[in-house]
N, CA, C and O atoms as CSV, one atom per row, in Angstrom:
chain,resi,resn,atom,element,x,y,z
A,1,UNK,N,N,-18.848,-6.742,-2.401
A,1,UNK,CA,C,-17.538,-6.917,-2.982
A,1,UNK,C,C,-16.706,-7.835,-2.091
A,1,UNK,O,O,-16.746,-7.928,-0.864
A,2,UNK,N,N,-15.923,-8.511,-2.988
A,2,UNK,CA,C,-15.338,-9.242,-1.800
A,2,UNK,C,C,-14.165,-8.873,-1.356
A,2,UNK,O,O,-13.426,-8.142,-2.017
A,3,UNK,N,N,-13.757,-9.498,0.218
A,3,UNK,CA,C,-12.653,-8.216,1.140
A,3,UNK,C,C,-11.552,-8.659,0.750
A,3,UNK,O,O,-10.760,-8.331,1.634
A,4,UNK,N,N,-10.758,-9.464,-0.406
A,4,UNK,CA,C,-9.586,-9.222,-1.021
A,4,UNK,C,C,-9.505,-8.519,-1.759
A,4,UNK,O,O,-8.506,-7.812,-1.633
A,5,UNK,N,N,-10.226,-8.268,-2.733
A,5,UNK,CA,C,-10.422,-7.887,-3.528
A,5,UNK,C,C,-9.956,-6.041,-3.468
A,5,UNK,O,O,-9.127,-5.377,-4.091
A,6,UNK,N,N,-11.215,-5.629,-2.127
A,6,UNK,CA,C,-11.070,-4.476,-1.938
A,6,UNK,C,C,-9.570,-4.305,-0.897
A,6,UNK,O,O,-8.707,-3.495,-1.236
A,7,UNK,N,N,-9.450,-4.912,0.002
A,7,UNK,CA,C,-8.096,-4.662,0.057
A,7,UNK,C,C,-6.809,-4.097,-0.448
A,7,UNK,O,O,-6.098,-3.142,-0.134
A,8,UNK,N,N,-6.753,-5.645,-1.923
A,8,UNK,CA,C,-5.880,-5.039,-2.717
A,8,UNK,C,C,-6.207,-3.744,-3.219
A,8,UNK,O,O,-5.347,-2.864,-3.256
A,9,UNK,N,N,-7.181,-3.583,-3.544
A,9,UNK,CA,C,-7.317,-2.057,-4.527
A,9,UNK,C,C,-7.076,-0.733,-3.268
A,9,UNK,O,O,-6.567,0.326,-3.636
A,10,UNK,N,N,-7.530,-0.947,-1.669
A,10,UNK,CA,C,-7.023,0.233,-1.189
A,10,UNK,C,C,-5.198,-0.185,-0.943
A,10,UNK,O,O,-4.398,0.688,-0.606
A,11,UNK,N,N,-4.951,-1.056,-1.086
A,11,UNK,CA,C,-3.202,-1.279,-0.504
A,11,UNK,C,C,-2.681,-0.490,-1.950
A,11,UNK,O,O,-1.972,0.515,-1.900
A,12,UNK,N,N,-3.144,-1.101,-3.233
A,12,UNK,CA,C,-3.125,-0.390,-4.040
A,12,UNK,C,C,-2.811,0.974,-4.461
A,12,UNK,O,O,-1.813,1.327,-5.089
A,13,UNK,N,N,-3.563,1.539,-4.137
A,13,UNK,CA,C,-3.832,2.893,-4.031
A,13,UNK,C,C,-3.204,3.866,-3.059
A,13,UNK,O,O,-2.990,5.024,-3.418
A,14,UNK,N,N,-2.905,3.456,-1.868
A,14,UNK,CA,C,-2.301,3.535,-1.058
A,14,UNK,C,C,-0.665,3.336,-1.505
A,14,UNK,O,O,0.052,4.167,-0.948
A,15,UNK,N,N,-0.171,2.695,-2.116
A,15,UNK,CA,C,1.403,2.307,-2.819
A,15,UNK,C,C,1.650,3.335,-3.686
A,15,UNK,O,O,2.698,3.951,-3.880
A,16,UNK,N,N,0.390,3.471,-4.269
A,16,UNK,CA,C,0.254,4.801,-6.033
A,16,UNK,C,C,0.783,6.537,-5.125
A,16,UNK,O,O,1.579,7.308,-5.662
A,17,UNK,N,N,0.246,6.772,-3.980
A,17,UNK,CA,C,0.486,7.817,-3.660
A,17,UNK,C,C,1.296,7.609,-2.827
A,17,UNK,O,O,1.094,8.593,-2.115
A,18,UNK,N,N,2.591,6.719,-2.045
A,18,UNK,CA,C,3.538,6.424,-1.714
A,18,UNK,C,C,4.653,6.416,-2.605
A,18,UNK,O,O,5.603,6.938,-2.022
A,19,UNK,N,N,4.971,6.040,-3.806
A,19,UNK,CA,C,5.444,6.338,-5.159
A,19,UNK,C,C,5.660,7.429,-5.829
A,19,UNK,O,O,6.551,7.769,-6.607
A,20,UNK,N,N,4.477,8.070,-5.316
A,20,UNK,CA,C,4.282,9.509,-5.839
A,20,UNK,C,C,4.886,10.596,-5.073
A,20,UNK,O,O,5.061,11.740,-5.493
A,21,UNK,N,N,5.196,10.145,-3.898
A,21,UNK,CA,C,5.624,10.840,-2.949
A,21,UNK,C,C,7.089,10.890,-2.942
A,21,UNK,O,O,7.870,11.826,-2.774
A,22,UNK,N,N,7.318,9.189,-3.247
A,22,UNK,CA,C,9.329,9.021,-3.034
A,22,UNK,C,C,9.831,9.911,-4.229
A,22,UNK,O,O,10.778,10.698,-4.215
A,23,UNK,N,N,8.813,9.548,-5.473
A,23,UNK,CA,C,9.788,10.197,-6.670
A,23,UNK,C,C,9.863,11.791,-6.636
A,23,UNK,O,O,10.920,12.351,-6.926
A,24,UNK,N,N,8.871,12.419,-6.322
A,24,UNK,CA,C,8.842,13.701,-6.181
A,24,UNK,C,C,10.331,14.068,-5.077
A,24,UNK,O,O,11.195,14.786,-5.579
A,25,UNK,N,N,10.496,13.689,-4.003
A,25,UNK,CA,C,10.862,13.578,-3.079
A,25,UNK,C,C,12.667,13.448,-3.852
A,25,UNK,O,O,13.620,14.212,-3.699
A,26,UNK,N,N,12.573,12.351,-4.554
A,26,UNK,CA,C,14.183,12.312,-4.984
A,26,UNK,C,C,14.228,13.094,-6.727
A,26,UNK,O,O,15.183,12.839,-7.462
A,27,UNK,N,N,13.457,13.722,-7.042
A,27,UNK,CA,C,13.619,14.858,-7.749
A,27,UNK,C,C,13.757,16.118,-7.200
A,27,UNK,O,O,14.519,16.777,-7.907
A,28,UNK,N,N,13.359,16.729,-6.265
A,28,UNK,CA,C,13.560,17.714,-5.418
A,28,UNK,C,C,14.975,17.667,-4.439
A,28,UNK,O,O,15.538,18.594,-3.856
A,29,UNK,N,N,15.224,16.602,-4.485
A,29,UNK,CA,C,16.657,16.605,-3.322
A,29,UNK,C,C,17.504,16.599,-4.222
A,29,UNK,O,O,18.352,17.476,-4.385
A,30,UNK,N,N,17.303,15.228,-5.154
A,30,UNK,CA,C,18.719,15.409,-6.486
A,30,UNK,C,C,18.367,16.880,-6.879
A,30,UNK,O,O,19.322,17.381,-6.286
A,31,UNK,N,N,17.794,17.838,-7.368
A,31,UNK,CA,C,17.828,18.778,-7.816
A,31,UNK,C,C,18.301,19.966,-6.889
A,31,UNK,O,O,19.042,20.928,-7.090
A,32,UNK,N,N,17.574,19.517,-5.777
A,32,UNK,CA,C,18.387,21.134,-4.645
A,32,UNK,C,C,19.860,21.035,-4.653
A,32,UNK,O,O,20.510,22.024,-4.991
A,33,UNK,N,N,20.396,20.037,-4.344
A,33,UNK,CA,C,21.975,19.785,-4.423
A,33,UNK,C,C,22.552,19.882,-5.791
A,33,UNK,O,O,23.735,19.687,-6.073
A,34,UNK,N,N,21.510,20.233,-6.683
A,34,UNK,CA,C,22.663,19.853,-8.296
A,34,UNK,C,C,24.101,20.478,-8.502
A,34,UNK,O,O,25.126,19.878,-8.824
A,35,UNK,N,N,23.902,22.100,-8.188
A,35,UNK,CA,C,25.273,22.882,-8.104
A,35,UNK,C,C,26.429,22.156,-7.126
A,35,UNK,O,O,27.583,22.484,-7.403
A,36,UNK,N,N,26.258,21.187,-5.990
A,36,UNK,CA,C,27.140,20.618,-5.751
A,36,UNK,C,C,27.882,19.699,-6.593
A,36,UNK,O,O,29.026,19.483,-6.193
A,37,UNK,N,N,27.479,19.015,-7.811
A,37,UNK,CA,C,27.263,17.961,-7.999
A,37,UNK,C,C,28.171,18.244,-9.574
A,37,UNK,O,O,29.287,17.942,-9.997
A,38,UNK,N,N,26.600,19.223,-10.267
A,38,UNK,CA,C,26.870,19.042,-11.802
A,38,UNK,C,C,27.846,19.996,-12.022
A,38,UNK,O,O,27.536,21.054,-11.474
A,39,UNK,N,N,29.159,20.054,-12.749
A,39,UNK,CA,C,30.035,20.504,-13.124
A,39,UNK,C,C,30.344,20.420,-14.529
A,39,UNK,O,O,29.900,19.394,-15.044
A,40,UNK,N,N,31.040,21.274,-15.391
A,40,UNK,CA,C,31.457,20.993,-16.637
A,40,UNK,C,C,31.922,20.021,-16.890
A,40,UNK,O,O,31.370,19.452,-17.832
A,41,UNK,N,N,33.110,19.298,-16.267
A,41,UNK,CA,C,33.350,18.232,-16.310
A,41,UNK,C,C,32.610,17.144,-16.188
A,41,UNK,O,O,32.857,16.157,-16.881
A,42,UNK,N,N,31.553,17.161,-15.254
A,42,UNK,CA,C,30.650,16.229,-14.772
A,42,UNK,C,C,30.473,14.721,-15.887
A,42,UNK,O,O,30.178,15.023,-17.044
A,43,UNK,N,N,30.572,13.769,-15.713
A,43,UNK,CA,C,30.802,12.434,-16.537
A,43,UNK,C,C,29.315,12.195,-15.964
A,43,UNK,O,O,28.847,12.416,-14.847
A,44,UNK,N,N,28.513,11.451,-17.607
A,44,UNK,CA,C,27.420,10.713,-17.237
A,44,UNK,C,C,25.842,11.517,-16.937
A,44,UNK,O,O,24.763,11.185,-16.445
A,45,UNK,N,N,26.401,12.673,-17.511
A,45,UNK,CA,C,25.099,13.762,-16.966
A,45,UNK,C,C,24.012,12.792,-17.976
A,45,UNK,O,O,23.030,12.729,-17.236
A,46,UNK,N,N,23.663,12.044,-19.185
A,46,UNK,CA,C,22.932,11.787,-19.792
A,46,UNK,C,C,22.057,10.719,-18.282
A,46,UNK,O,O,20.854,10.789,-18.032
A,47,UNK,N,N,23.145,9.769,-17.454
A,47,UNK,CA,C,22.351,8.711,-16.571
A,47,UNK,C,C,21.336,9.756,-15.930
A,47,UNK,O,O,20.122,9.575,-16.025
A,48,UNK,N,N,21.968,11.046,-15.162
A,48,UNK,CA,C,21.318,11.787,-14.273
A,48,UNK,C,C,19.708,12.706,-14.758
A,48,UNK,O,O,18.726,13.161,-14.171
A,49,UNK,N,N,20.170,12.613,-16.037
A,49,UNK,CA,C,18.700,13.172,-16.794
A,49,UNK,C,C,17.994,12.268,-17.064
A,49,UNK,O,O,16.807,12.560,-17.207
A,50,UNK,N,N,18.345,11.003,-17.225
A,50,UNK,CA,C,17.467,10.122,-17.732
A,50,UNK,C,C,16.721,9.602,-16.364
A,50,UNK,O,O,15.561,9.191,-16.387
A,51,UNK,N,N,17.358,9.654,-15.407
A,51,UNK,CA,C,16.740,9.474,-14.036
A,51,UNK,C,C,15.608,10.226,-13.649
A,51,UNK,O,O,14.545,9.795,-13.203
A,52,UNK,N,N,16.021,11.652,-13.912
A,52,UNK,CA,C,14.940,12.450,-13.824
A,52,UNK,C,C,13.539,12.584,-14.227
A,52,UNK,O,O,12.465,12.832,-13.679
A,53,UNK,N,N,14.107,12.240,-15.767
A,53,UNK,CA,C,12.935,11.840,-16.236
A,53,UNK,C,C,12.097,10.465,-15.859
A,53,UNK,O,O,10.875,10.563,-15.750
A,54,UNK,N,N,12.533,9.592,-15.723
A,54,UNK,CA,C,12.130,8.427,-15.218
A,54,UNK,C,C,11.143,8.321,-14.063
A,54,UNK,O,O,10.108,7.662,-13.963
A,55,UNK,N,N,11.929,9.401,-12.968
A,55,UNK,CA,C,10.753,9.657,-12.106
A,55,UNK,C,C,9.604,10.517,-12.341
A,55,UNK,O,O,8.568,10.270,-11.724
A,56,UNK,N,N,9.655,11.574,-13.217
A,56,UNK,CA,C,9.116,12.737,-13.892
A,56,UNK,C,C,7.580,11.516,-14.238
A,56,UNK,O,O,6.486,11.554,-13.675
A,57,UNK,N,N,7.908,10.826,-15.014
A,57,UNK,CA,C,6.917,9.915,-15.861
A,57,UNK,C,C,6.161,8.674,-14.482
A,57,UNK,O,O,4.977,8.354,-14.372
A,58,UNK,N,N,7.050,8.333,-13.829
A,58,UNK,CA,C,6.345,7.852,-12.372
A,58,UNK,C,C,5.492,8.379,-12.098
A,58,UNK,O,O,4.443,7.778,-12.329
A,59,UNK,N,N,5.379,9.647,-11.516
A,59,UNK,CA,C,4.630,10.824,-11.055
A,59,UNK,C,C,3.537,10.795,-11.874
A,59,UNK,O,O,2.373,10.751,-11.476
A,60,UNK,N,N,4.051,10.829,-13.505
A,60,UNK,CA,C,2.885,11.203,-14.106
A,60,UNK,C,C,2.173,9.849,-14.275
A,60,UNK,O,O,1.003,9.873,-14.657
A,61,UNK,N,N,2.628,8.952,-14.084
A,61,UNK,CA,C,1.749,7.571,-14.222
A,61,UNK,C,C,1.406,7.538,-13.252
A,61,UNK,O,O,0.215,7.841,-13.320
A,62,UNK,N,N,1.748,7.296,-11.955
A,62,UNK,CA,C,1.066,7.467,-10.708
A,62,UNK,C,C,-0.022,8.524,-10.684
A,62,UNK,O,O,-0.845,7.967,-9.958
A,63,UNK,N,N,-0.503,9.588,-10.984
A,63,UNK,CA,C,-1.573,10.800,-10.980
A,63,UNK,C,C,-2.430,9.901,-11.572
A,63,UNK,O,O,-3.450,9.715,-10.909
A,64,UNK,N,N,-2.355,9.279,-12.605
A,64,UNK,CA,C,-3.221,8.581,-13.722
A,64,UNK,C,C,-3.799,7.473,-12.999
A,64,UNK,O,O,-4.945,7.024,-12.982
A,65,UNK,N,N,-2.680,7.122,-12.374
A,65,UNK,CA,C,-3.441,5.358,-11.495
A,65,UNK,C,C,-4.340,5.906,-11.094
A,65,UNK,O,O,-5.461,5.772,-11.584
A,66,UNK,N,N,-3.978,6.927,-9.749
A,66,UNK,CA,C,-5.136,7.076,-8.768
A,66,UNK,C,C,-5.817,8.040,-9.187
A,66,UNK,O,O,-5.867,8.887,-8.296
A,67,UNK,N,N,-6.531,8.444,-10.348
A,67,UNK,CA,C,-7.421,9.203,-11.015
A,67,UNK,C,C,-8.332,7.580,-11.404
A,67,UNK,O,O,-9.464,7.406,-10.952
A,68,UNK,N,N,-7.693,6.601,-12.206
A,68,UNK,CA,C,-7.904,5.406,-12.279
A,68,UNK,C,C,-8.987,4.548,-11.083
A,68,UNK,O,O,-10.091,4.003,-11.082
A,69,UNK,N,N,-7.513,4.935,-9.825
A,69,UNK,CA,C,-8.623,4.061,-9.138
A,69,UNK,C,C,-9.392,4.672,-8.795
A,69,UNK,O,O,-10.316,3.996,-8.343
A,70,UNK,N,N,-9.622,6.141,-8.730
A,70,UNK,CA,C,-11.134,6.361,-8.664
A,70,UNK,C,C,-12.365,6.309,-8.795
A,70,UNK,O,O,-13.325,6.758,-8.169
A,71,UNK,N,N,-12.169,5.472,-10.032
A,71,UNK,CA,C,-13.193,5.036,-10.907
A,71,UNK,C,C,-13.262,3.875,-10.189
A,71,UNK,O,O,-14.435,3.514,-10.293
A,72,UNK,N,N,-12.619,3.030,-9.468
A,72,UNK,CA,C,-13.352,1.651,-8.644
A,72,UNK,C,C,-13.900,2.116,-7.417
A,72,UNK,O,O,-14.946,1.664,-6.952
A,73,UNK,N,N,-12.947,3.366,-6.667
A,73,UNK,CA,C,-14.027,3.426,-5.711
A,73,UNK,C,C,-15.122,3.895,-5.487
A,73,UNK,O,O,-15.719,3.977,-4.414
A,74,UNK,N,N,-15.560,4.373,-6.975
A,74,UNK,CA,C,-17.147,5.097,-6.630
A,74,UNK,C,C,-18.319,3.770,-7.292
A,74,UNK,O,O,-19.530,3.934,-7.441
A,75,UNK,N,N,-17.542,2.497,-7.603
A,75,UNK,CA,C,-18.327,1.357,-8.064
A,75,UNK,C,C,-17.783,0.680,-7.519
A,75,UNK,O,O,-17.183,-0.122,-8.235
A,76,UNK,N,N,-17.587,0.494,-6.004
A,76,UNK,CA,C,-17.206,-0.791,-5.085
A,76,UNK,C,C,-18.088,-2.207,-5.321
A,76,UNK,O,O,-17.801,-3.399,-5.210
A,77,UNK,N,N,-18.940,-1.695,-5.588
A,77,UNK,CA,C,-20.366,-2.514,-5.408
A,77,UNK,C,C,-20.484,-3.380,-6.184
A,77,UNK,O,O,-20.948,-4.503,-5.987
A,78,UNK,N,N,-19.905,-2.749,-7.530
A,78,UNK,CA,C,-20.483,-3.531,-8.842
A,78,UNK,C,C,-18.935,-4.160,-9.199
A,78,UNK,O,O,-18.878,-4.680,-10.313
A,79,UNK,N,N,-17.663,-4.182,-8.395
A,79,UNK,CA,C,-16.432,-4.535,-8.872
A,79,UNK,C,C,-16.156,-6.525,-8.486
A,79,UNK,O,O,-15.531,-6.924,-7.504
A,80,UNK,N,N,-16.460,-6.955,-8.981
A,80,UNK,CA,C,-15.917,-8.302,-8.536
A,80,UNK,C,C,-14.413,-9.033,-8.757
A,80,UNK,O,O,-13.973,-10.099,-8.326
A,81,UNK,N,N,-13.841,-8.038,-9.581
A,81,UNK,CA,C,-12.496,-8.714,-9.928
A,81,UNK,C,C,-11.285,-7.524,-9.788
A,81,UNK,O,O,-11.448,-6.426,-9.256
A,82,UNK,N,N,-10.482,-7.847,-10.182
A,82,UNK,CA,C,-9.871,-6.544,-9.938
A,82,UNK,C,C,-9.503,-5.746,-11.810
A,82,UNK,O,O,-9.268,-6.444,-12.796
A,83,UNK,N,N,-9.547,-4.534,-11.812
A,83,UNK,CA,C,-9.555,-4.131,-12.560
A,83,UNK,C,C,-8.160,-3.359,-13.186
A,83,UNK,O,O,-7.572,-2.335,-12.837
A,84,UNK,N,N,-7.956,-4.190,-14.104
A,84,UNK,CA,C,-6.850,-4.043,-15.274
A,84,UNK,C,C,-6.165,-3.053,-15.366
A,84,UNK,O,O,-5.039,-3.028,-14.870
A,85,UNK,N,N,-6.643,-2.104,-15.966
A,85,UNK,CA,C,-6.137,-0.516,-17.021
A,85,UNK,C,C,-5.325,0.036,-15.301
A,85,UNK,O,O,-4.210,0.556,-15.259
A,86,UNK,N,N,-6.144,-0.223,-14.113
A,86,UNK,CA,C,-5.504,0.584,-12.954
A,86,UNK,C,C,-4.127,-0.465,-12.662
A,86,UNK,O,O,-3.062,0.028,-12.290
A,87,UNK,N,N,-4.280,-1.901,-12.868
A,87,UNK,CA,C,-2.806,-2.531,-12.557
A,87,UNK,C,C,-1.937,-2.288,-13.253
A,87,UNK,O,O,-0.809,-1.985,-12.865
A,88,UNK,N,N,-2.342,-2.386,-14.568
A,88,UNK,CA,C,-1.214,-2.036,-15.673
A,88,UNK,C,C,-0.557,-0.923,-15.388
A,88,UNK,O,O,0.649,-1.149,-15.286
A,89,UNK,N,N,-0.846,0.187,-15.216
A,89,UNK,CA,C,-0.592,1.645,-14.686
A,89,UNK,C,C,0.050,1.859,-13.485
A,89,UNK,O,O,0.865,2.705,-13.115
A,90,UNK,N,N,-0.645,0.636,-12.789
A,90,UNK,CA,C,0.544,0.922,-11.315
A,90,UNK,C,C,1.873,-0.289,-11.835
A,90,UNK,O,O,2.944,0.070,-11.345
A,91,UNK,N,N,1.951,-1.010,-12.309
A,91,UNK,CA,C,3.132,-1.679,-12.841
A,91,UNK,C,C,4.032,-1.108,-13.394
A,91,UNK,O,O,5.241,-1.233,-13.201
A,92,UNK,N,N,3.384,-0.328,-14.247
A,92,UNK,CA,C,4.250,1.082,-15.000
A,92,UNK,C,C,5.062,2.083,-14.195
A,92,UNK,O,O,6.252,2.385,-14.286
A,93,UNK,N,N,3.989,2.571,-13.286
A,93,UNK,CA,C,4.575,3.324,-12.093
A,93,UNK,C,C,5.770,2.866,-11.115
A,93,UNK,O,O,6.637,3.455,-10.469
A,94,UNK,N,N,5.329,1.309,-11.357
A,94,UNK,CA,C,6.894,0.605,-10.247
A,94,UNK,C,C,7.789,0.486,-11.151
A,94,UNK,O,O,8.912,0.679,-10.686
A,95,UNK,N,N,7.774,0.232,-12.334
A,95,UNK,CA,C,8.717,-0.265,-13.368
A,95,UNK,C,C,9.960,1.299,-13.118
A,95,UNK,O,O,11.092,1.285,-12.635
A,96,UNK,N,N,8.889,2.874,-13.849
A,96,UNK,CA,C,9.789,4.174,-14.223
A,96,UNK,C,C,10.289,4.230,-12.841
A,96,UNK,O,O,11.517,4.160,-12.891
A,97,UNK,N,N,9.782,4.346,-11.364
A,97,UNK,CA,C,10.331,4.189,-9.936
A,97,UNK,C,C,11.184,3.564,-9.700
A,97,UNK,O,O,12.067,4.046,-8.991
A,98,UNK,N,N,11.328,1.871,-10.313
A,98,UNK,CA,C,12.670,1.393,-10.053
A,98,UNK,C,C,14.021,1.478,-11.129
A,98,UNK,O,O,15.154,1.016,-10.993
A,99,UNK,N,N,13.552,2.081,-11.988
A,99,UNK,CA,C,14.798,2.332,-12.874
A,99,UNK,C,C,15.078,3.871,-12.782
A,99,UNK,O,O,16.112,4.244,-13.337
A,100,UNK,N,N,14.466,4.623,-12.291
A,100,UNK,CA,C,14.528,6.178,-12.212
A,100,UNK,C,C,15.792,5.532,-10.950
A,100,UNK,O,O,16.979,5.327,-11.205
A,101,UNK,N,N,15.176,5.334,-9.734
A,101,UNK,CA,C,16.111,5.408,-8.712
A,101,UNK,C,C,17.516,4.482,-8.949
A,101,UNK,O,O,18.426,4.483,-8.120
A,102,UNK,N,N,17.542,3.990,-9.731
A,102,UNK,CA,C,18.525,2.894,-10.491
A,102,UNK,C,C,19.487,3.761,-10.920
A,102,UNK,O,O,20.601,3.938,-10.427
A,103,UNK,N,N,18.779,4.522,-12.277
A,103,UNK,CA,C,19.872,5.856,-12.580
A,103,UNK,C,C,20.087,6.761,-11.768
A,103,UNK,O,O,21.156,7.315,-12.025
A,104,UNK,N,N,19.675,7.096,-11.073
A,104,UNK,CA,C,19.839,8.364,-10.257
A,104,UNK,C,C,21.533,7.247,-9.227
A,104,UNK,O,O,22.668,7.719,-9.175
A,105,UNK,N,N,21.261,6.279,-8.794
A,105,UNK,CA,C,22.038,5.701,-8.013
A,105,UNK,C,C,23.420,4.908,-8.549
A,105,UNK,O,O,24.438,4.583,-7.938
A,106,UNK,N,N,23.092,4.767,-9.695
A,106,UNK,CA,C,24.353,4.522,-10.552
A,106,UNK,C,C,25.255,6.267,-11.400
A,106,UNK,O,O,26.312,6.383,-12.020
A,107,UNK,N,N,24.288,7.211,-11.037
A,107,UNK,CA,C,25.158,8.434,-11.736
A,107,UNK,C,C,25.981,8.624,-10.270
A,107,UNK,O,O,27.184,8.868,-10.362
A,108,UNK,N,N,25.449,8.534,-9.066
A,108,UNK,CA,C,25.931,9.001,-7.703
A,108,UNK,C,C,27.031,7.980,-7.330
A,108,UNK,O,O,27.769,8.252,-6.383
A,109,UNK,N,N,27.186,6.863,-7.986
A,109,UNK,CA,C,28.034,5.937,-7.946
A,109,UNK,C,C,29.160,6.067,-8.607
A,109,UNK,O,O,30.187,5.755,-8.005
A,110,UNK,N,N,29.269,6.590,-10.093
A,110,UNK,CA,C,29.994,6.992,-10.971
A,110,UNK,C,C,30.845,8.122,-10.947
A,110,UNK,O,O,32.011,8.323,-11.290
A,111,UNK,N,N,29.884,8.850,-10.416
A,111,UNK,CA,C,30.397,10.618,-9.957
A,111,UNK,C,C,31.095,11.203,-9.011
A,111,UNK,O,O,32.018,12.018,-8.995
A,112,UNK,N,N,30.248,10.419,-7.929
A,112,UNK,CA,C,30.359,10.794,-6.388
A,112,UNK,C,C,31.531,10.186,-5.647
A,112,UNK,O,O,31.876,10.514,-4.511
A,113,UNK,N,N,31.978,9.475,-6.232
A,113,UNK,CA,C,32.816,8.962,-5.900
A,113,UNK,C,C,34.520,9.329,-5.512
A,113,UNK,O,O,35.271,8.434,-5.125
């Protein structure tokens, strides 16, 4: 195989469970603090759920990548290019990651203020 190739796919893979880690990470913190936060009054609760979810679906696209790239690393051998269905999936994963933390940072902007 050749050593870009495999590179990218462990840097890859390596990013998929880095991703997986931040979003979990800012679903668990936005959520431990919510009673500070969410109030009856609270303006914009729709940004703060939609954030949630955003990362919610990261997570779950990220599990999928690297279930994905599993499937290249048990055929290193026979991989000469890089393989699709796992980029698309990690693109996905950066896409819900950067708009999850987008909303989450525009409700804390709106609110918190």
């Amino acid at each position: 195989m050749n050593d870009p190739i495999k590179k990218f796919n462990e840097t890859a893979y390596d990013m998929g469970k880095l991703l997986i880690s931040l979003s979990t990470g800012m679903i668990v913190l936005s959520a431990t603090f919510q009673k500070s936060y969410l109030r009856d009054d609270l303006s914009y609760k729709g940004i703060l759920i939609s954030g949630w979810i955003l990362e919610i679906l990261s997570v779950v696209i990220g599990t999928i990548f690297l279930f994905s790239m599993l499937r290249v690393y048990d055929i290193w051998e026979e991989i000469e290019t890089y393989y699709w269905p796992a980029i698309i999936l990690g693109l996905l994963q950066y896409l819900t990651f950067i708009l999850g933390l987008v909303a989450l940072a525009a409700f804390a902007a709106l609110n918190l203020s």
